[in-house]
C-alpha positions as CSV (number, residue, x, y, z in Angstrom):
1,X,-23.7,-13.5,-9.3
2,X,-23.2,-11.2,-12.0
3,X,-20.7,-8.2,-10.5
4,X,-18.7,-5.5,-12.2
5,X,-15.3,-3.6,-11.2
6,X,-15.1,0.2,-11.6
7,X,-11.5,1.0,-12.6
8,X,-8.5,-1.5,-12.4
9,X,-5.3,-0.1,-10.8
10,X,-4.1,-2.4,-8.3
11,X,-7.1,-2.6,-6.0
12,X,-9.7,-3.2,-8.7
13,X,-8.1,-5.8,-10.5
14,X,-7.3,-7.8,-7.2
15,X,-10.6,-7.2,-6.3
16,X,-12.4,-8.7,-9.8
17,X,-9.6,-11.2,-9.9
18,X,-10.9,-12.8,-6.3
19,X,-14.4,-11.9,-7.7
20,X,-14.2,-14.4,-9.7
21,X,-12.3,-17.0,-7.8
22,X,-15.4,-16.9,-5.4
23,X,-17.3,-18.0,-8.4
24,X,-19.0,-14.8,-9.4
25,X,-19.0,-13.3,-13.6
26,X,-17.3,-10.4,-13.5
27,X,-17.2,-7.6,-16.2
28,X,-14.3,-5.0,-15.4
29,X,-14.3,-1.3,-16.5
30,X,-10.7,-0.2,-17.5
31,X,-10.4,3.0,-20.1
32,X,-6.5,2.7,-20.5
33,X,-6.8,0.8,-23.7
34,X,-3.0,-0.9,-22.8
35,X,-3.8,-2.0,-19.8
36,X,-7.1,-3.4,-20.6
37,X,-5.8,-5.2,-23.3
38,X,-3.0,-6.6,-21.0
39,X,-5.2,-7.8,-18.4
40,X,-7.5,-9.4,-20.7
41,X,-4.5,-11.4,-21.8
42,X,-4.0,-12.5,-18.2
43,X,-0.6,-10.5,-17.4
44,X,-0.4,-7.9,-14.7
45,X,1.0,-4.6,-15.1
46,X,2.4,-4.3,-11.3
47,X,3.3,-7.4,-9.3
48,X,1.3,-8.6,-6.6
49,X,2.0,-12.1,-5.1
50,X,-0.4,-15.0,-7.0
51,X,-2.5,-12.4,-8.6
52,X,-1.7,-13.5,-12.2
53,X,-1.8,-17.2,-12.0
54,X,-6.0,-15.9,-10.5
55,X,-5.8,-13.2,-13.5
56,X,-4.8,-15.4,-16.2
57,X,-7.4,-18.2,-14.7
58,X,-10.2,-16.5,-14.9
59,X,-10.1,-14.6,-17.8
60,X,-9.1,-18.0,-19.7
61,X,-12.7,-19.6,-18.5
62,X,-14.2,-16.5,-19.1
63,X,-15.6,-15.8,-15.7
64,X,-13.4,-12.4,-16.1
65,X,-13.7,-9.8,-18.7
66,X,-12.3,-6.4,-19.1
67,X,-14.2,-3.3,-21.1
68,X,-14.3,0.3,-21.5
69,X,-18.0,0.2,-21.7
70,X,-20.1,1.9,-19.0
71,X,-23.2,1.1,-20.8
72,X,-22.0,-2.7,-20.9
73,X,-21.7,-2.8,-17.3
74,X,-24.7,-1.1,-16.4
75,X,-26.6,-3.7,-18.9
76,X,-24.4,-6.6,-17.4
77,X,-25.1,-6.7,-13.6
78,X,-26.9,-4.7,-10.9
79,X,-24.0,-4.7,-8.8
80,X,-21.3,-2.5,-9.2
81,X,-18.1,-2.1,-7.3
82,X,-16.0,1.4,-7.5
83,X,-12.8,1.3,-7.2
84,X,-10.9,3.9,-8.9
85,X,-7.7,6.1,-7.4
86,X,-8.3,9.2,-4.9
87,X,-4.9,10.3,-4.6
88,X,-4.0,12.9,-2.1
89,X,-4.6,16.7,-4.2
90,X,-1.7,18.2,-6.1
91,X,-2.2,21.1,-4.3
92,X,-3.0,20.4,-0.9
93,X,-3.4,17.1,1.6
94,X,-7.3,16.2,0.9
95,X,-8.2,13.3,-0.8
96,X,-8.8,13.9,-5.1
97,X,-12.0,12.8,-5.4
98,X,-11.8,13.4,-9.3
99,X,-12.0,9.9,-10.6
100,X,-14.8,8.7,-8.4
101,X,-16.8,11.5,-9.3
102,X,-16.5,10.6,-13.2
103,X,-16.8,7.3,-12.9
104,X,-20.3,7.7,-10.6
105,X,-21.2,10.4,-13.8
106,X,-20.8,7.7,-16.2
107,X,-22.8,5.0,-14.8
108,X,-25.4,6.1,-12.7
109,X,-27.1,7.3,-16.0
110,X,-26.9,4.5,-17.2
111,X,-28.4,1.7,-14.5
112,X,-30.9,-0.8,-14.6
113,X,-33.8,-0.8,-11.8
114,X,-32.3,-2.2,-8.4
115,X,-29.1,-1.2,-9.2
116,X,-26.4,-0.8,-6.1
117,X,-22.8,0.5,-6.4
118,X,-20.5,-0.4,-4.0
119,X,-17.8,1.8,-2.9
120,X,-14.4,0.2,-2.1
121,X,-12.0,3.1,-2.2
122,X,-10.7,5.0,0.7
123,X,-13.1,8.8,0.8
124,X,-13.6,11.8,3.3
125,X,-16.4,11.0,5.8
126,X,-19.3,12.7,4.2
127,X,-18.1,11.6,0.6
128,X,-21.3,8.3,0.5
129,X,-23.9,10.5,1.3
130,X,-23.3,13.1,-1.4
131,X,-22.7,10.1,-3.8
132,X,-25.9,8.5,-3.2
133,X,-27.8,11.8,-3.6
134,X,-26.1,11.9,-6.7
135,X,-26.2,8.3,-8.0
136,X,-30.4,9.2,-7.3
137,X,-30.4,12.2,-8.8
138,X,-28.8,10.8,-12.4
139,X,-30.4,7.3,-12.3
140,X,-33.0,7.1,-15.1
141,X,-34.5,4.4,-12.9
142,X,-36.6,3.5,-9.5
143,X,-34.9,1.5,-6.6
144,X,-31.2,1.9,-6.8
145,X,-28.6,2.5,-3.8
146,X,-25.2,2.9,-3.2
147,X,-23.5,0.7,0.0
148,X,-19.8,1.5,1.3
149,X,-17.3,-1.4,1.6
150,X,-14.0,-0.2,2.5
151,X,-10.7,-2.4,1.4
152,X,-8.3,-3.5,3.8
153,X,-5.6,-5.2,1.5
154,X,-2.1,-5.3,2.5
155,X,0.4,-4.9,-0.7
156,X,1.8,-8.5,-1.3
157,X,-1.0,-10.3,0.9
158,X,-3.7,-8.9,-1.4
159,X,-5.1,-12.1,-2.5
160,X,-5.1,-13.7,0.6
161,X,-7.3,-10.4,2.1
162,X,-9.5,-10.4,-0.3
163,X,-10.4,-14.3,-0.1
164,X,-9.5,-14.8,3.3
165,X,-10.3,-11.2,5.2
166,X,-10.2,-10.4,8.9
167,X,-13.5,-8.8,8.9
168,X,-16.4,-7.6,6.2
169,X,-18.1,-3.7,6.7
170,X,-20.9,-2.7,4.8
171,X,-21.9,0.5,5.2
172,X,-25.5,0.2,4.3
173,X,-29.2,2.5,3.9
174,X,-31.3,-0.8,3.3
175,X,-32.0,-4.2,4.1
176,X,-31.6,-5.2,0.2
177,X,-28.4,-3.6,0.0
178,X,-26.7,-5.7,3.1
179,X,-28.8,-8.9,1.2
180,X,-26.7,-8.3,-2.3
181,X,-23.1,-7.5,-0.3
182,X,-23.6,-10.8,2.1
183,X,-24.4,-12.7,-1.6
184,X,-21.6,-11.8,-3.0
185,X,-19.5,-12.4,0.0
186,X,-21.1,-15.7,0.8
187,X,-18.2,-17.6,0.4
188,X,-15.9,-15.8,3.1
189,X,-18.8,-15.2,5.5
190,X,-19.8,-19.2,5.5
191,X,-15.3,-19.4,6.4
192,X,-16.7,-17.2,9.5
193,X,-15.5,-13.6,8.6
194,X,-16.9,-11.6,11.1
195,X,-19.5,-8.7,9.0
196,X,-19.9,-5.2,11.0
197,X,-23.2,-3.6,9.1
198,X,-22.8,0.0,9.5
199,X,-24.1,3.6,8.2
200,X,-21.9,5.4,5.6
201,X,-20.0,7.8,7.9
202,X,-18.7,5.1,10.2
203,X,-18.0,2.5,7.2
204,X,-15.9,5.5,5.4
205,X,-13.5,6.3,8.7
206,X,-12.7,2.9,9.4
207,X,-9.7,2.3,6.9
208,X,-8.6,5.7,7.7
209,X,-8.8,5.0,11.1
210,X,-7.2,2.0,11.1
211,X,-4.1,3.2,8.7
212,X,-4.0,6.5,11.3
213,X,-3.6,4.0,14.3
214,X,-0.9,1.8,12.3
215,X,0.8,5.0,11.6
216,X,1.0,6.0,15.2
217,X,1.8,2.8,16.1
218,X,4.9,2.6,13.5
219,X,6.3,6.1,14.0
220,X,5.8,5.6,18.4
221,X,8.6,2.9,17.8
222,X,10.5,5.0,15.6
223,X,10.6,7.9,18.3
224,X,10.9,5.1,20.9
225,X,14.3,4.3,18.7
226,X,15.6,7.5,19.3
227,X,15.6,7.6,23.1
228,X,17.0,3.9,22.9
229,X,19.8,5.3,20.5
230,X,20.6,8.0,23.1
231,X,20.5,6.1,26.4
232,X,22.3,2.8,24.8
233,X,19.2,0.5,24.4
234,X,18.1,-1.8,21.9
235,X,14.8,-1.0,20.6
236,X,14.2,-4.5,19.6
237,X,14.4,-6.5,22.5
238,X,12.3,-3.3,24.0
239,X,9.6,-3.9,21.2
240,X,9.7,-7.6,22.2
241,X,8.7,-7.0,25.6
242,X,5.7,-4.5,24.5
243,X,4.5,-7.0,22.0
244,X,3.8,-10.1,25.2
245,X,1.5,-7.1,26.2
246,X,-1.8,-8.2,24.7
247,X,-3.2,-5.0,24.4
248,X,-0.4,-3.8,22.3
249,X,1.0,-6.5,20.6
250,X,4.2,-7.2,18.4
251,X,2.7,-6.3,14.9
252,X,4.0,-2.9,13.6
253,X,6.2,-2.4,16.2
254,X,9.4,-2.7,14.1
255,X,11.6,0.3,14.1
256,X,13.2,1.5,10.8
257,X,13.1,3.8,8.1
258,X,9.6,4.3,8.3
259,X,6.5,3.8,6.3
260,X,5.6,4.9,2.6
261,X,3.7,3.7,-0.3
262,X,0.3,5.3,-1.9
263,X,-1.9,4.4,1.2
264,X,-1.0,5.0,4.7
265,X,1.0,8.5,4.3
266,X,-1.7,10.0,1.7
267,X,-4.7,8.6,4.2
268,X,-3.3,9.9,7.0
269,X,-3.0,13.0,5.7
270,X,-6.4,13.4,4.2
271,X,-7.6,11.9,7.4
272,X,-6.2,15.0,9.4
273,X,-7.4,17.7,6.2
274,X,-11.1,15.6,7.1
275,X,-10.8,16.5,10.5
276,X,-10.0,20.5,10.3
277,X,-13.1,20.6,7.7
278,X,-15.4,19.3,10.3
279,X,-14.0,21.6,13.0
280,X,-12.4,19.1,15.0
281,X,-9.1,18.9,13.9
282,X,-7.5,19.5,17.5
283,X,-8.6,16.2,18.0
284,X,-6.4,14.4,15.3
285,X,-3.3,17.1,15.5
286,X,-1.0,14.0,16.8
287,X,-1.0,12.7,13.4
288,X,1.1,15.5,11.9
289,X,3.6,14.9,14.4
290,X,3.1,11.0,13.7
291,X,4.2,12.0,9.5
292,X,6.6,14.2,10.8
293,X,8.3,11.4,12.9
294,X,8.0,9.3,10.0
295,X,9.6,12.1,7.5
296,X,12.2,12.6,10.0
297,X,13.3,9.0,10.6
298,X,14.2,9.2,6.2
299,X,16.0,11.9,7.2
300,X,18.0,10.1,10.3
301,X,19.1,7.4,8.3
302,X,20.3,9.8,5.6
303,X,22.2,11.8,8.1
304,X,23.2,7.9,9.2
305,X,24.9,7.2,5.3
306,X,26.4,10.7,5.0
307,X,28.1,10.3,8.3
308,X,29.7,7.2,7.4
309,X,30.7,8.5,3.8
310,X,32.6,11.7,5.3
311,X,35.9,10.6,4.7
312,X,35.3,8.8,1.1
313,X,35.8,10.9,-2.0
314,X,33.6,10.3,-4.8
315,X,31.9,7.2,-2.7
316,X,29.5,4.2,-4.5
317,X,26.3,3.4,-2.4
318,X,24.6,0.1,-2.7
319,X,20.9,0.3,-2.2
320,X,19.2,-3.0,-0.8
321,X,15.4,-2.5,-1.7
322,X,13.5,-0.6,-3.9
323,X,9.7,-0.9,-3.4
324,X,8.3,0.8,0.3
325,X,7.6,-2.9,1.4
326,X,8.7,-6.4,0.4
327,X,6.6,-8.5,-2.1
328,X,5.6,-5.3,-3.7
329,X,6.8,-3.5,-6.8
330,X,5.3,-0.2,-5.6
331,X,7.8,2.3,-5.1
332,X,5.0,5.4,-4.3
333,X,6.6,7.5,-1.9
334,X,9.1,4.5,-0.6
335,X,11.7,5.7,1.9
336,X,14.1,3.8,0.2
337,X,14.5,5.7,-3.0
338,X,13.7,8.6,-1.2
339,X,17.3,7.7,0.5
340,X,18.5,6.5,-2.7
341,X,17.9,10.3,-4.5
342,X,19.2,12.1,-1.6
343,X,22.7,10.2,-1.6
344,X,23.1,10.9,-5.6
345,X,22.2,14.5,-5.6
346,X,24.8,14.9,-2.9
347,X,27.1,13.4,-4.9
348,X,27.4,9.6,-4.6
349,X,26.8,6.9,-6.9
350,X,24.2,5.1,-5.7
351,X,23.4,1.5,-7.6
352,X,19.6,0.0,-6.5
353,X,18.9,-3.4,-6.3
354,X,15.7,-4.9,-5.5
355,X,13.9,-8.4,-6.6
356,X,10.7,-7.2,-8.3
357,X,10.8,-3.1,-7.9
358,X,13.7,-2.6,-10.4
359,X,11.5,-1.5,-13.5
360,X,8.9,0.7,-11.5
361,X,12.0,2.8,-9.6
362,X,13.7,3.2,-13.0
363,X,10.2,4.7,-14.3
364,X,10.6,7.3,-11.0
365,X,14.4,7.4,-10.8
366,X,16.0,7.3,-14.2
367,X,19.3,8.5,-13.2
368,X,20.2,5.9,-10.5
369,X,22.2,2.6,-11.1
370,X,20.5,-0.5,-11.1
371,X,21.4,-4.2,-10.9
372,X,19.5,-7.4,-11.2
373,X,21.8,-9.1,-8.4
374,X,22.9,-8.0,-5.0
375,X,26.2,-8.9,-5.4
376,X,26.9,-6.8,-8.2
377,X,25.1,-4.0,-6.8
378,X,27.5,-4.3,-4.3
379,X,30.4,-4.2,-6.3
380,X,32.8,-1.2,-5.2
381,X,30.0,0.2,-3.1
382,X,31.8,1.9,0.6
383,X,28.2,1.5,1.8
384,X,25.6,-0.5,2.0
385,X,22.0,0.8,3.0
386,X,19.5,-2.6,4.0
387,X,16.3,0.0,3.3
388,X,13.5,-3.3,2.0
389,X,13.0,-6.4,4.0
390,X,13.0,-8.4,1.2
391,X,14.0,-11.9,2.7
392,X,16.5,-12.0,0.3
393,X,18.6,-10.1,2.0
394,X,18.5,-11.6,4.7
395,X,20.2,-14.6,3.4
396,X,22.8,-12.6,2.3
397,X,26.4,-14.2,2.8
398,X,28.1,-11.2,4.4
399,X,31.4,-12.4,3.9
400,X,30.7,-13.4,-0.3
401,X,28.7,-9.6,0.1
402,X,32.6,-8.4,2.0
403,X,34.5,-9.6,-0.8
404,X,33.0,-7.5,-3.5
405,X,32.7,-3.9,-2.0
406,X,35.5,-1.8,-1.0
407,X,35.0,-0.6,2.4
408,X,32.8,-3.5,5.0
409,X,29.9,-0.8,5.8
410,X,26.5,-1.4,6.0
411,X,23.5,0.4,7.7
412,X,20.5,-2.1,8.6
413,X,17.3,0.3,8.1
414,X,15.3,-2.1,9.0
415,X,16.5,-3.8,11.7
416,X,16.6,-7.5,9.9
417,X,19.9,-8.0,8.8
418,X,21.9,-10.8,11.5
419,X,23.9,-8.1,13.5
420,X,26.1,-10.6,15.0
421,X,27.0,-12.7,11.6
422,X,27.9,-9.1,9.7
423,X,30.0,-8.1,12.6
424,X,31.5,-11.5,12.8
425,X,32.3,-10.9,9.4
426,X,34.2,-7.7,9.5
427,X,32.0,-5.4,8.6
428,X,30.7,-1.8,10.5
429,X,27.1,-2.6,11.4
430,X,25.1,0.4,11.9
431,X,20.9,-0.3,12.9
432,X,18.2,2.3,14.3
433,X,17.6,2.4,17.5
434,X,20.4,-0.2,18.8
């Protein structure tokens, strides 16, 4: 089929990328004139794993083209999938609805008859059903819909959701709209992806649902971490034995610095802001404690690196990890530069490595240090902070790492680093909740 992409930040562009590896023609709307003339040449502004080699593909065969023209893609295809940013508001924790609402004012105007956009991005309950009286209300023509089809991609296993997902929801008004989604998605529903047709308000809650329960889930091991700190436990053998539980399972139940990046902290919040508008916010206050538990665990690990720097004057900090997650070079709201800023305005000098993120943290955190190999960001340091799983790091010689610092102390924020081997080595090993 014939498809176009609303808006290419990270989730539009994987999203027409795998578009077209499904087989469909896709036309992508992108008004950043430098970036669409970078992903027309096939090169990707951010990194995501095996993204290019599908972006320069397709846009060499021609089954992927980028334009700034609404009134191309209106012309172009019938289907249209939105997937522009709504960030959390400057000014308070709902969702920014700002770019959607443009980008719906710029095409719906503009539509041919049997039109249907398709809504990707993550929106307050409620948000469909206004757009769809709207999308009617501007549509010069009969017989056009909107559908909701929330995302579910994981940063650095992008691709592989959107080929390969879990599970399809269409969020639907009309039998013709769940016809054109189950077309397009023909390919992963034939694999056996399980497809949960819906109406708008339950299509629209389930990513925030889901990132709310992940949330919980990740800062309930983080608090769990604390009482293992104070009664001499080790949370990992702990979250071992919850995880043969099938009802809880092992997934996300790794204790650390806590999560970041532009989804899960911004959705939860707008999730809770959702909640109090509808008059039932009592009912999702536990997530304010679940962000505060997450804020506060930055903050223990902080306390963790001052603590161990008390007696050095003028002290360098190595900085394992970047971006808020491995295989990612999104550093939005990542705990470790978060730690990373903290140590330097106290006073240290704090050198960042990480394999992909380097650029992207330099754009946020000019004044840092940064070094294209561990080993030299290591050089002097009298700490070491592990704050990004990379696996890199993990493989990590702790005695080649010992002979380049000047003081053998490292803190393991995320519980990955070999405890024993680093010890075994002759270095301090600090870890949460151990």
């Amino acid at each position: 089929m014939r498809v176009t992409v609303i808006g290419c930040g990270y989730l539009g562009t994987t999203h027409a990328a795998c578009l077209a590896e499904m087989g469909h023609e896709v036309l992508a709307v992108e008004i950043d004139p430098q970036r669409r003339h970078r992903l027309q040449e096939g090169h990707l502004p951010f990194y995501e794993p095996g993204l290019e080699q599908l972006l320069s593909k397709h846009t060499a065969n021609g089954s992927l083209r980028f334009t700034d023209s609404y009134q191309e893609a209106a012309e172009f295809a019938v289907v249209h999938f939105l997937c522009v940013g709504t960030p959390q508001q400057e000014s308070g924790l709902g969702a920014d609805l700002t770019q959607i609402e443009s980008a719906i004012s710029s095409l719906a105007p503009r539509l041919r008859p049997g039109a249907l956009i398709v809504g990707k991005c993550t929106v307050p309950v409620g948000t469909a059903e206004a757009l769809a009286q709207r999308v009617l209300d501007m549509a010069p023509v009969p017989n056009v819909a909107l559908a909701w089809n929330p995302e579910f991609l994981r940063e650095g296993r992008a691709v592989d959701d959107s080929l390969r997902p879990d599970r399809l929801v269409f969020g639907v008004a009309s039998p013709a709209a769940e016809d054109l989604l189950r077309r397009i998605y023909a390919g992963p529903i034939a694999d056996g992806c399980p497809v949960v047709v819906t109406d708008f308000p339950t299509a629209e809650l389930v990513k925030g649902a889901a990132n709310a329960f992940l949330a919980t889930k990740i800062s309930f091991i983080n608090a769990i971490a604390e009482v293992c700190e104070a009664a001499g436990a080790d949370v990992r053998a702990l979250a071992d034995a919850l995880g043969h539980d099938e009802r809880i399972g092992r997934s996300f139940l790794n204790a650390g610095v806590g999560f970041g990046g532009g989804c899960l902290p911004k959705d939860i919040r707008a999730f809770v802001h959702r909640a109090g508008e509808l008059g039932v916010e009592d009912a999702m206050s536990f997530l304010r404690e679940v962000d505060a538990i997450n804020q506060r665990q930055r903050q223990r690990v902080l306390d963790m690196a001052k603590s161990a720097l008390a007696q050095v004057h003028q002290p360098r900090v190595t900085v394992l990890g970047a971006a808020f997650k491995p295989h990612s070079d999104d550093v939005r709201d990542s705990p470790a530069l978060w730690i990373a800023g903290q140590l330097y305005l106290a006073g240290a000098e704090v050198c960042v490595h990480d394999p992909e993120a380097i650029d992207t943290a330099r754009r946020r955190f000019p004044t840092l240090k940064y070094a294209s190999d561990p080993l030299d960001a290591c050089r002097d340091a009298d700490l070491v902070l592990h704050l990004t799983e990379w696996p890199e790091y993990r493989e990590l010689d702790p005695d080649k790492v010992g002979d380049v610092v000047a003081r053998r102390v490292v803190i393991d924020g995320r519980n990955k680093l070999d405890d024993i081997a680093w010890r075994e080595a002759g270095w301090e090993f600090r870890g949460i909740g151990r």
